[in-house]
C-alpha positions as CSV (number, residue, x, y, z in Angstrom):
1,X,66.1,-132.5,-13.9
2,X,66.6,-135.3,-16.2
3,X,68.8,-138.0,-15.5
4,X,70.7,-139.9,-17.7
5,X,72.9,-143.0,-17.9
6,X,76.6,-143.1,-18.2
7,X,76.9,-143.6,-21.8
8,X,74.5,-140.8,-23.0
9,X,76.7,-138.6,-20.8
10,X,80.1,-139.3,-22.0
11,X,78.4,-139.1,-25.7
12,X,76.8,-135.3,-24.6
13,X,80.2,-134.2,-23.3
14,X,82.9,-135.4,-25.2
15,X,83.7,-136.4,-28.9
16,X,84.2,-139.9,-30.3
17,X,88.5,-139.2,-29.7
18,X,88.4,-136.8,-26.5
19,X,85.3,-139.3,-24.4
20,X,88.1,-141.0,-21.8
21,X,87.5,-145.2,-21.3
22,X,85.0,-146.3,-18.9
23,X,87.5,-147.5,-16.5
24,X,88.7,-143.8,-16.2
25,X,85.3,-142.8,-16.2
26,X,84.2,-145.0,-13.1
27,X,87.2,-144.2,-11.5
28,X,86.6,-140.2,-10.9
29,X,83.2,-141.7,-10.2
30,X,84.5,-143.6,-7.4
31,X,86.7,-140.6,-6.4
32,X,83.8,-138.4,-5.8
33,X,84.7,-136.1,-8.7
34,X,81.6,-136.6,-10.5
35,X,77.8,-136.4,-9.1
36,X,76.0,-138.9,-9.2
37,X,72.7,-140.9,-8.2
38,X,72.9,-144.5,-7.9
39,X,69.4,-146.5,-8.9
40,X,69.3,-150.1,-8.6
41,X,73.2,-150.3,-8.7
42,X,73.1,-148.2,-12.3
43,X,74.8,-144.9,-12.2
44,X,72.6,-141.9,-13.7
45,X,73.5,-138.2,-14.2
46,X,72.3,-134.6,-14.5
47,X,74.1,-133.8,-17.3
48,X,74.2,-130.1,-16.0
49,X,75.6,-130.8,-12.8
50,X,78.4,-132.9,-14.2
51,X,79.6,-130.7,-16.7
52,X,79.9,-127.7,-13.5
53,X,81.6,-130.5,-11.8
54,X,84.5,-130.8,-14.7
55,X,84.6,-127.1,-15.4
56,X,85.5,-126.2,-10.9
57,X,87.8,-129.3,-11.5
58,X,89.6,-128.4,-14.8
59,X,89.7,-124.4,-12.8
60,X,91.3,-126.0,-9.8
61,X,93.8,-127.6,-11.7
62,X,94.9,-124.7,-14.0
63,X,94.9,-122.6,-10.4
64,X,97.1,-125.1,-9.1
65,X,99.2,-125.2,-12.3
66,X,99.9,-121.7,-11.7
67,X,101.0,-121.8,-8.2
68,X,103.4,-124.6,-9.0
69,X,105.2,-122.2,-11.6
């Protein structure tokens, strides 16, 4: 389990035009959407447990988008 900052993560998962601003980043942080360990106030991740994270929450909302239909 290796833990890495925010920037190497957003740089590991997303492109230069798809890697969403740090203020949206913190946010879904903040909103419990995104594991996380906090070490002297710096936010670090396991890059594998964030990426399941976004794939259950990009399946709940396609679930959801086809209920709504």
């Amino acid at each position: 389990m290796k833990l890495i900052n925010t920037t190497e993560l957003l740089e590991s998962l997303f492109t230069e035009q798809s890697r969403p601003s740090m203020r949206t980043w913190k946010r879904r942080v903040e909103d419990g959407l995104i594991p996380h360990t906090r070490i002297g106030g710096r936010l670090y991740y396991v890059l594998d447990e964030v990426h399941q994270a976004l794939s259950n929450h990009q399946n709940l909302n396609r679930g959801n988008a086809n209920h709504e239909a």
